[in-house]
Each structure stands twice: as C-alpha cells, then as structure tokens.
C-alpha positions as CSV (number, residue, x, y, z in Angstrom):
1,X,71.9,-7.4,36.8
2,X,69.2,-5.2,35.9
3,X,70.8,-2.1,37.2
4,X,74.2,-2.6,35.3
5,X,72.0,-2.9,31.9
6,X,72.5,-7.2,31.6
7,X,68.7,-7.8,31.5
8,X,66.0,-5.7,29.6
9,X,62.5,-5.4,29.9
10,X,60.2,-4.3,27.5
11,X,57.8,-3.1,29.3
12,X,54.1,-1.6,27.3
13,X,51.8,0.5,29.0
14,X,48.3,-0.1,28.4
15,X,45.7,2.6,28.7
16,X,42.8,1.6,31.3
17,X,39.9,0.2,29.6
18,X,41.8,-0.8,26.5
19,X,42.1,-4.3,25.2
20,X,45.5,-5.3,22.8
21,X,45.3,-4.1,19.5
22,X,43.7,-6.8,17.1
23,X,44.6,-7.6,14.0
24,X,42.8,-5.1,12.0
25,X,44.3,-2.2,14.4
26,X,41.8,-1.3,16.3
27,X,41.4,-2.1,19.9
28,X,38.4,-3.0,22.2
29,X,37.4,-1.0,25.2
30,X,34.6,-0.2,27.5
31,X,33.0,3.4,27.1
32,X,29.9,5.0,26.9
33,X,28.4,4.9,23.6
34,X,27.6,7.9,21.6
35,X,24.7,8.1,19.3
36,X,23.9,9.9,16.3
37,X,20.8,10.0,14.7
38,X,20.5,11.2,11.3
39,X,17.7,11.1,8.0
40,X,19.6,10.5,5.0
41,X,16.5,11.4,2.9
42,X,16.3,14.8,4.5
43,X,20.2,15.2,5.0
44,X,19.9,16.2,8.6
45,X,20.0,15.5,12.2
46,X,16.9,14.3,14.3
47,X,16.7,16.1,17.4
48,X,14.7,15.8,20.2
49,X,14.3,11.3,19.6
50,X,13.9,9.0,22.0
51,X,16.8,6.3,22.1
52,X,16.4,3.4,24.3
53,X,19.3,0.4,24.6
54,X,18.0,-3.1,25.4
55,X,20.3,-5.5,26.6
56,X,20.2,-9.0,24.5
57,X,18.2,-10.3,27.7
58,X,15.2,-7.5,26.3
59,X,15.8,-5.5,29.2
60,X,15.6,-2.1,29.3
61,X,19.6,-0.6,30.1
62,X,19.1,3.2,29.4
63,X,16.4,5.6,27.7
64,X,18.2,8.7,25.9
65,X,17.0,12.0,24.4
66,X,18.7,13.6,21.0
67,X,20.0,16.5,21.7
68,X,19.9,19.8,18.6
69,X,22.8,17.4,17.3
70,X,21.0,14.2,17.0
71,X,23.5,12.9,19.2
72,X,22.9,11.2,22.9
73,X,25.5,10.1,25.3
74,X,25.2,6.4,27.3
75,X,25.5,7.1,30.7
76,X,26.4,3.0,30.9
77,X,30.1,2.0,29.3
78,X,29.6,-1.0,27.2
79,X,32.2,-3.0,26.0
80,X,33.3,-3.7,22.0
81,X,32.0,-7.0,20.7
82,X,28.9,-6.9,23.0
83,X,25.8,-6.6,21.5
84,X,22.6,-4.3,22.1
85,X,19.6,-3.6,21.0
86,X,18.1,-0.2,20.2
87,X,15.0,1.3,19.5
88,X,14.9,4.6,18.1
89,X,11.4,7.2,17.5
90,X,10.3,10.2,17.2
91,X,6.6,11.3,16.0
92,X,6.7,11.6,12.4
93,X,9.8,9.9,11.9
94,X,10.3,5.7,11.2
95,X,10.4,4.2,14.4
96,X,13.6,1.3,14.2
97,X,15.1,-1.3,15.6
98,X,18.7,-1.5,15.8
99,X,20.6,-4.7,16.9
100,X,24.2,-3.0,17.5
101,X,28.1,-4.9,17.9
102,X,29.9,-2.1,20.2
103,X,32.4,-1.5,17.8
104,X,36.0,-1.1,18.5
105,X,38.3,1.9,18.2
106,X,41.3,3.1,16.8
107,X,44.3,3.0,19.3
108,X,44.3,7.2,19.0
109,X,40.3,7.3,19.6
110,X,40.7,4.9,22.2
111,X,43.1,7.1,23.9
112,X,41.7,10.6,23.1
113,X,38.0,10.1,23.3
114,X,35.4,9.4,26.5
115,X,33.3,7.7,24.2
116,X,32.5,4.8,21.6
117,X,30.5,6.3,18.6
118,X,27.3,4.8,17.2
119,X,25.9,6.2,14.4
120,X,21.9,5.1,13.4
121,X,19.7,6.2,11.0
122,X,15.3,7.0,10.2
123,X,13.4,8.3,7.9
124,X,10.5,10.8,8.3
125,X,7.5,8.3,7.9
126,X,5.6,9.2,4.2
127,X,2.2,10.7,3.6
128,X,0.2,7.8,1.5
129,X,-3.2,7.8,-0.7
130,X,-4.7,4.8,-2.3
131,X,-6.4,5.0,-5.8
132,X,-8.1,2.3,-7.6
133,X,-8.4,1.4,-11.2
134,X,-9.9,-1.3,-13.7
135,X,-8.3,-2.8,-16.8
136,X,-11.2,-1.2,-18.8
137,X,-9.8,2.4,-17.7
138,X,-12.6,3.5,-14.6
139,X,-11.1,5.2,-12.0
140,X,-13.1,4.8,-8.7
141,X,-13.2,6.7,-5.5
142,X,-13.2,5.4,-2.4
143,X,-16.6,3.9,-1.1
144,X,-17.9,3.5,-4.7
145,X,-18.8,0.5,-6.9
146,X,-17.2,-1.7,-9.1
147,X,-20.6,-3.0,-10.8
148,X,-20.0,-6.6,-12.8
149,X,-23.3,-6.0,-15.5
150,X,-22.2,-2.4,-16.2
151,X,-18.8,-3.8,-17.0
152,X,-20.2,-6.7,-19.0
153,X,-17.9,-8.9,-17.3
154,X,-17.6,-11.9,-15.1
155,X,-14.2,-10.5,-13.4
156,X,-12.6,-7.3,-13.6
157,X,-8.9,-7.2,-12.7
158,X,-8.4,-3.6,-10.4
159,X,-4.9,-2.1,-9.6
160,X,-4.7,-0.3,-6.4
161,X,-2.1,2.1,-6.5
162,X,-0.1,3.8,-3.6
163,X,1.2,7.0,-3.5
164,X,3.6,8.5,-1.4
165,X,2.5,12.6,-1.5
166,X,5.7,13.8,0.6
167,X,9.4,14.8,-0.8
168,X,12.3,12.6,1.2
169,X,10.0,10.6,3.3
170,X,9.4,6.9,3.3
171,X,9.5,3.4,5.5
172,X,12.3,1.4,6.9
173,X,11.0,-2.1,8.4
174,X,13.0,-3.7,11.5
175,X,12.4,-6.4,14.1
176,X,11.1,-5.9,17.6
177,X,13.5,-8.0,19.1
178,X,11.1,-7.3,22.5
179,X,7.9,-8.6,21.5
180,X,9.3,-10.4,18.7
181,X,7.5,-9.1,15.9
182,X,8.6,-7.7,12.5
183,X,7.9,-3.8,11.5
184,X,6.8,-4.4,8.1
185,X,4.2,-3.1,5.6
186,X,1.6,-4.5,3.8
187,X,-1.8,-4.0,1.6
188,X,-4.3,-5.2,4.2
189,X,-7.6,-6.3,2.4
190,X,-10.4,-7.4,4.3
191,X,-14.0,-8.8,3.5
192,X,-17.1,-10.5,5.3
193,X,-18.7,-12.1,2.4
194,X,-17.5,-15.3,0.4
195,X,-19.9,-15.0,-3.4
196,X,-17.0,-12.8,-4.9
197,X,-13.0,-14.8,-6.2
198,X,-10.4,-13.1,-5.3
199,X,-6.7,-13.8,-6.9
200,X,-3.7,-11.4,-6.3
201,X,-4.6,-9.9,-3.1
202,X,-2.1,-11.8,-1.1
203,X,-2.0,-14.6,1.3
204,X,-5.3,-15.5,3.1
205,X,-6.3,-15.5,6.9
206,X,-9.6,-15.8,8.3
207,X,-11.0,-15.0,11.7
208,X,-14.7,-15.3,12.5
209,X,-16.6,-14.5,9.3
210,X,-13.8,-11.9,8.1
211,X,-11.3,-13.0,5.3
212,X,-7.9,-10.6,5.1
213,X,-5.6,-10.9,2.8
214,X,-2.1,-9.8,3.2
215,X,0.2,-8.6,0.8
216,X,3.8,-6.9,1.8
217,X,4.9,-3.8,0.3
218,X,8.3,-2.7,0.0
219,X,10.1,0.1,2.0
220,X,11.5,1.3,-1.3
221,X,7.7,1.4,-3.2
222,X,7.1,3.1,-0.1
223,X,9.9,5.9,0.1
224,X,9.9,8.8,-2.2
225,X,13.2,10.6,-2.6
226,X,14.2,13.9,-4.9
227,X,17.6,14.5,-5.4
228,X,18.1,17.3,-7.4
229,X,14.9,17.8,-9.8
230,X,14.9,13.9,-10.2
231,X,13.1,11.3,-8.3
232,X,15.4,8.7,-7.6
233,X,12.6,6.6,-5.6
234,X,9.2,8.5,-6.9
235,X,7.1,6.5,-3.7
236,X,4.4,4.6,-5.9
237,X,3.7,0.9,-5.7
238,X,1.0,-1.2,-6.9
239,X,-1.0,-4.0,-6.2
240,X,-3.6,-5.7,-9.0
241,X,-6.1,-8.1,-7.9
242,X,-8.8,-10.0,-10.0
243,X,-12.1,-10.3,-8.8
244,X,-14.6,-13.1,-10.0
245,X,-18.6,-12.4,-10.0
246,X,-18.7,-15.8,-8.7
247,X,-22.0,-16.6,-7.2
248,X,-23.0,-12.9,-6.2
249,X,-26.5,-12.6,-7.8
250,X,-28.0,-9.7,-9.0
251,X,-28.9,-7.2,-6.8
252,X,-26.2,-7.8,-3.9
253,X,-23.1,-6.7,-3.1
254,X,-19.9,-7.1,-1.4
255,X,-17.7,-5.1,0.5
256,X,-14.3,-5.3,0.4
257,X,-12.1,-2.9,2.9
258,X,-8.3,-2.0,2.0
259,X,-5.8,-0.6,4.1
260,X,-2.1,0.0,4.3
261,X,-0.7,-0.8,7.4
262,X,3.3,-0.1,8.7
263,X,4.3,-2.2,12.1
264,X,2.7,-4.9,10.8
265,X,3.6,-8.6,11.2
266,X,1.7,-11.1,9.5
267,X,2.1,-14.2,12.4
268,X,1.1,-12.0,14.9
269,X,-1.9,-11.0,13.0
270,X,-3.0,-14.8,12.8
271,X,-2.9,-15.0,16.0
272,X,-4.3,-11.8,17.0
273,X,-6.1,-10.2,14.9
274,X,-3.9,-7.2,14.7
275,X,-0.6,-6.7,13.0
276,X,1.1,-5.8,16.0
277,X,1.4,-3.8,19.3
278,X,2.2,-0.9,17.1
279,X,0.4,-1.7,14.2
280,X,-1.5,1.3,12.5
281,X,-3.1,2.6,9.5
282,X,-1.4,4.9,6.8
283,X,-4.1,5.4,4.1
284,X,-7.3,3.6,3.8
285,X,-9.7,2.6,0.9
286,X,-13.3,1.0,0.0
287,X,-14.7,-0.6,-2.6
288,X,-18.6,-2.5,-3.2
289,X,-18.6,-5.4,-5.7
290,X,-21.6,-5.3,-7.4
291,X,-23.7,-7.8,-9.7
C-alpha cells in the first residue's frame, strides 16, 4: 500500500545530539562548551586565564586556558539544562565564580556549530588607599594619633575613606560553591583593647583578646569606571565610625588596625579567624586612640 502512494509517512530527521525543538525555538544538545572571557570595564579579552568547570557534585571536570581570544574550548560535551560550576582567574584580574545552565541552541547553531557558547565575564581587580578624617576637619596618616584632650572631646566621629587609584578596574563578589564561602569585601577593623566605644564599625566578633569588626563594602564603591572623560563609578566609598574616650585614662592608648579585605566571608571568619581560604589584604591603615 505504501508503494502505490495509499499510506504516507512523515518521516523528520533529527540531527545526532539534538533534542526536539522547544517552545521558545531553540533545541537542547550535548557539545562542548565554548568560553569567552571578557572585561567590560576594559572592553577587551582576557587571555591567558585559567577556567576550571566543577561539576554540581564540586568535582573538578576540566581545567582550561584562554587563548589570545579569551575564548577556551571543553574538551567534555555537556548537555543543555545541566548545570556547572566555574571558576575563572587570572593575576590581577577578579577571580569568579560562575554557576552556569548549558544553554540551548538555535536549530541552525545546533546544526552548524561543534560547540555550545558560554560567555563569562571579570574585572581587573582595583588598586585601593585608605585615608582617615575627623568631623573637626584633621586629616591623619596612617600609624598616627587621634588624641581625645587635643580635640577637647569625649568622642570624635572619623570617616575612613576608600579610594580606588586605577581607571576601569574594580570587584565582583561570587560564591565558592567548593568550600562554600562567599567572595565578598569588607572594612576589617580590628583591636586588642576594650577602654575606647566604638559605634559604626560594623558587626562585632571576638576571638581571644582581639575584637574585629566587619563591615561590607560594595563591589560598585569598589569599582572605578571612565567612560569618556566622565566617571560613571569614580571608586570611592566610605565608612564613619564614632569613637568614645570611654574609660581610656590619660596617658594610654589604643590601637585600632583597619584593613580592606576581598574573598572575605564573614561566617567563615567566626569560625576561623580568617575571611577565607583566599582571603587577602587590598590596602591597609592604623590609627592610636589617645587620652
């Protein structure tokens, strides 16, 4: 029946690898992922990065180099709707986390190219200062003294300021999805003494006879960015904190450490006494409290 024309099939030929096309058009298929890596501040390509895939299991799958394109092939397929995660670094850039859906692909892409494309995205990590300053105008530099008498006050409120120094450069946080921190950053300030108040600094911890106190800074008070001959994002943020005389008598002192850190994850630091496994130090400041 067939052969004289009585039945019909319709028969559809689907390309290996390819999945039915979905309601939004595109299809799912299994390829190897293509990643670019690019720094919108800077407008370019990041060559020369590291890009490693982690499976949702926190297993290491694949480490990858940029190429002069910022772009690195999978040598893996992975399949759309599965999802990855993926570290990105490169010295001097913003080292992220990335937790990636493989996306799908058009029905032409799907057919045409060998593989799936990822694009991801870091900034070059910012240059940073810290200066200090008191509501009665004083500027102080760091290791000097903030004296109460010469003031003639019981508590002087001081604004440390942060400066980001270099065009296009900045911070992005993330999550370590490995060792389950976040990748934030924050005004550390640190003390060993207890006679001076302190309001404004930020939540408190203590471990032995240190007290820190934490306070988050944003990735955009961190990130300085020129377009044209206009600072969009001019990379300056700002903490004020109000210290009391309290019982500090005449003649001693207190110390009081501040530091801004990037990597940095506040639970972990409770527990640790670091902000991370890849916490460090951007820019760094001291100040002595003085009766």
């Amino acid at each position: 029946m067939w052969y004289f024309g009585y039945l019909n099939f319709n028969m559809q030929i689907q390309p290996q690898g390819q999945q039915p096309t979905s309601s939004n058009g595109l299809v799912s298929v299994t390829k190897p992922l293509k990643f670019a890596l690019n720094d919108p501040l800077a407008g370019s390509a990041i060559a020369s990065a590291n890009v490693y895939i982690y499976g949702t299991d926190n297993v290491l799958k694949e480490s990858l180099t940029t190429g002069a394109d910022g772009t690195a092939t999978s040598a893996l397929p992975y399949q759309s709707g599965s999802v990855i995660n993926v570290k990105v670094s490169k010295s001097g850039y913003v080292t992220r986390w990335f937790s990636v859906t493989v996306p799908q692909m058009t029905p032409a892409d799907a057919e045409s190219l060998t593989s799936n494309f990822v694009s991801l995205q870091t900034v070059g990590l910012g240059t940073y200062t810290i200066k200090v300053t008191d509501q009665f105008g004083n500027s102080y530099s760091s290791g000097g003294t903030l004296n109460f008498t010469s003031l003639d006050a019981s508590t002087a409120s001081v604004t440390l300021t942060v400066y980001n120094t270099e065009d296009n450069s900045g911070y992005v946080s993330s999550s370590d999805p490995v060792n389950r921190v976040n990748l934030n950053a924050v005004l550390l300030s640190s003390t060993n003494g207890s006679s001076v108040t302190v309001q404004g600094a930020g939540s408190s911890v203590a471990r032995g006879t240190n007290t820190y106190y934490i306070s988050p800074v944003s990735d955009d008070g961190l990130t300085r960015q020129l377009v044209g001959n206009t600072y969009v994002k001019p990379g300056v943020t700002s903490v004020t904190v109000t210290f009391g005389k309290g019982s500090l008598t005449a003649g001693s002192t207190q110390d009081f450490a501040f530091a801004l850190q990037d990597y940095f994850d506040q639970s972990y630091f409770a527990a640790n006494g670091i902000g991370g496994p890849d916490a460090a130090t951007l820019a760094t400041f001291s100040l002595t409290l003085a009766a």
